[in-house]
N, C-alpha and C positions, 0 to 999 in steps of 0.2 A: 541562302535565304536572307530578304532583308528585312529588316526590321525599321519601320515607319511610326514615328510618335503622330500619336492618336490627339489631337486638338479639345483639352476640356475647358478651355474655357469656353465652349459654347454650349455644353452642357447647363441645366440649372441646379441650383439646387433644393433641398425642399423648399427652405426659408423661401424663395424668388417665384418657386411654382405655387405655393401659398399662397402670393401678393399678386398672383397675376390673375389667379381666378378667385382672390376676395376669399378662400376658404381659409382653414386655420392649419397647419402644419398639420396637425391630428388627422386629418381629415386626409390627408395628401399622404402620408404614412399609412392611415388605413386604404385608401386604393393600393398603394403598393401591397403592402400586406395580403391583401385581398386577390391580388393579380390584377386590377381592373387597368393600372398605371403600369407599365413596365419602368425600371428603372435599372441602372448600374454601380456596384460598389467600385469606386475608386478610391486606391487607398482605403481611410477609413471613413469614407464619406459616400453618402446617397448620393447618384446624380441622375437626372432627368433630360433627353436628348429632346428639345424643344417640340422638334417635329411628332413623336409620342405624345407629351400635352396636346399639342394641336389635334392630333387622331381621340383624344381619350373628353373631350369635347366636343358635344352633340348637340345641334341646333334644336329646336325646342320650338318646333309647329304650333302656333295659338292661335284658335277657333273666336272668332271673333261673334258674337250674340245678334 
């Protein structure tokens, strides 16, 4: 069996996925918490696999008057 190191630096983490979508950490801990965000403990740190952010943001149809 081989074993293959897995590439986190492309992972984010909270702090980064915070700053990307303008929320607040809190915010980004609670979708995880909540399941809405998937995430992975590495070591002892949250990470966030970009392409996940990208799924867990939803375009937002606006109806114009």
């Amino acid at each position: 069996m081989s074993t293959q190191a897995i590439p986190t630096d492309n992972f984010l983490s909270v702090r980064a996925a915070a700053k990307l979508l303008a929320v607040s950490q809190r915010s980004i801990r609670q979708f995880i918490a909540d399941g809405r965000l998937p995430a992975v403990r590495v070591g002892g740190a949250v990470r966030i696999v970009p392409t996940d952010l990208a799924g867990f943001v939803q375009p937002v149809e606006v109806k114009q008057k």
